[in-house]
N, C-alpha and C positions, 0 to 999 in steps of 0.2 A: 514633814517626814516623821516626826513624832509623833503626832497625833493619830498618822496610817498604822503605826506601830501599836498604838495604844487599842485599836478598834478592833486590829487582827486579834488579840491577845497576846499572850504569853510565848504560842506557840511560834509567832510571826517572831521576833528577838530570838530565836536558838540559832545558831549556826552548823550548816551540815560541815560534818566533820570532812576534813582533808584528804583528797584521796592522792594514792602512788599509785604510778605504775609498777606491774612486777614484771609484765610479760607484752610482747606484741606478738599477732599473729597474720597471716596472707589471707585466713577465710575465717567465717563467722564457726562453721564448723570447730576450726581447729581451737578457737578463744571457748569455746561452748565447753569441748571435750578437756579443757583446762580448770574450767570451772565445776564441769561435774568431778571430776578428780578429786576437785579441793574439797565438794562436797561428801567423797567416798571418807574422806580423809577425816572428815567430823569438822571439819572447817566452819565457821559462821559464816555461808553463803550468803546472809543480807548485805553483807558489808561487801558485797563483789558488786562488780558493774561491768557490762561491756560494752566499751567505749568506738564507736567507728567513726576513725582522723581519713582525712584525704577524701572529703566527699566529691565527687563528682556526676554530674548528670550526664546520661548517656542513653542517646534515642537510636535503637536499632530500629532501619529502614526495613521492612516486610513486602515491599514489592511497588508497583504502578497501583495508580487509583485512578481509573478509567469511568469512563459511564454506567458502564453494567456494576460495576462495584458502590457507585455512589448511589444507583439504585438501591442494590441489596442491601446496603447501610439504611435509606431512608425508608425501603420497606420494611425492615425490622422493627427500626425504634418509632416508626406510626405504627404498627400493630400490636406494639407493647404498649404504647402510651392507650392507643385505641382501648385494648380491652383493657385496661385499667377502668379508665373512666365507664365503660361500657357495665362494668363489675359495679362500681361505687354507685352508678345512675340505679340498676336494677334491685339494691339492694331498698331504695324507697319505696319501693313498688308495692302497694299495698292487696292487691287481687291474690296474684300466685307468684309471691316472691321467685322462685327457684323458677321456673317456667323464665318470666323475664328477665334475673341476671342473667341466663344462659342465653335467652335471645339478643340480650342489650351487650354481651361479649362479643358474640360473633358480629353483630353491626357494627360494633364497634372496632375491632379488627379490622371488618373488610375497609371500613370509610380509615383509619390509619393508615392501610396500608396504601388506599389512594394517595391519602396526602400526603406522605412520607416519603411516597416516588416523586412527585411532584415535587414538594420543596427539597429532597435530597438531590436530585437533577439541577432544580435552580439553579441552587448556591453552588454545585460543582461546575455549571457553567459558567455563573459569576466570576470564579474566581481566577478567570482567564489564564490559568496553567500554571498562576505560582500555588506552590504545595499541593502538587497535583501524587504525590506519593504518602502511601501509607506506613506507618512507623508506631513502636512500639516505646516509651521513655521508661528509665528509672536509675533508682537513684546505686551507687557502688561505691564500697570503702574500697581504701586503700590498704587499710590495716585496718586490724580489730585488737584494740589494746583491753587487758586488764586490768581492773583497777580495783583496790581493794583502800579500806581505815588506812591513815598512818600509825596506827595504833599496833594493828595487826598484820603490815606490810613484810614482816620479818619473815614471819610462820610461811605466808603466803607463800612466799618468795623460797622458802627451802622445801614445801611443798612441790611448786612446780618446777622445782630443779631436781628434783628425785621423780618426779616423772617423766623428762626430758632425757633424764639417764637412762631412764627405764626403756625409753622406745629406743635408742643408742644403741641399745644394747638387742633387740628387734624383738622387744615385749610390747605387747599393746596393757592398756589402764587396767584391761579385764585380768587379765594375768596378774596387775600387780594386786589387785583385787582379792581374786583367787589364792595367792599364795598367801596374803596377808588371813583368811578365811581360815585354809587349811593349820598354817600353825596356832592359830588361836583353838581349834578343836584340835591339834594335839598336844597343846600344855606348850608349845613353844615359845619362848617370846623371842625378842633382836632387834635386829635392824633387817630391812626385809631387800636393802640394797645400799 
């Protein structure tokens, strides 16, 4: 363990500093528009992170996947793969390059999209009715926490509690923004809430 230490450098032995949480929120949005805040605020944004706890995966179903569809599935991706190769083959073409990529695409297309019907039928026949639907996955927090230095967790923290006041009170950031903007061009200073 020493020795991996020693090879990485200097930089391998630092340790990242500690982080708090100050804040958690229901959407990425809302943790986002906490951070830009903090940013309005002259805050050192490096030191933020947001963090998403409660991962869970989650496959929403988009309907049956029938014959006609497993078709148009494997005529696609033969006619993608097709003209790919079909592109790469003509570009060694030493006569009249352009002339043959452009013939070697279209052959190439058509013969994918044969076999792409072909084995996209197969394997949908194959696979004798289990996962016979189609479905879309991904991934969903729970929350989206903020996380800031323990150094600077304080600041943070009284930051986004004067912003949390601010929309209480049915101001949005731009507002606190704005009025922060206007008394500075009119010589005022204060507290801005």
């Amino acid at each position: 363990m020493e020795s991996e230490a020693r090879r990485m450098g200097p930089e391998a032995t630092k340790r990242a500093p500690r982080r708090v949480n100050i804040d958690s929120y229901g959407s990425y949005a809302e943790a986002q528009k906490a951070v830009e805040h903090l940013s309005d605020e002259g805050f050192p944004v490096e030191r933020v992170a947001i963090v998403a706890e409660d991962l869970r995966f989650v496959e929403q179903v988009t309907g049956r996947k029938e014959y006609g569809q497993a078709t148009l599935q494997g005529a696609g991706s033969g006619a993608t793969i097709g003209a790919f190769f079909g592109f790469f083959l003509g570009l060694f073409s030493l006569v009249d390059p352009l002339v043959s990529v452009l013939v070697l695409v279209l052959y190439g297309l058509v013969f994918g999209v044969f076999v792409g019907v072909v084995v996209g039928l197969i394997f949908h026949a194959l696979s004798g009715g289990q996962r016979d639907f189609s479905s879309v996955g991904g991934i969903e927090a729970g929350r989206y926490d903020v996380m800031v230095d323990e150094e600077v967790a304080e600041e943070a923290s009284q930051l986004t509690a004067r912003l949390h006041r601010f929309e209480k009170h049915g101001m949005r950031a731009r507002d606190l923004k704005n009025r922060k903007l206007n008394r500075r061009r009119n010589g005022k200073g204060g507290k801005t809430l």
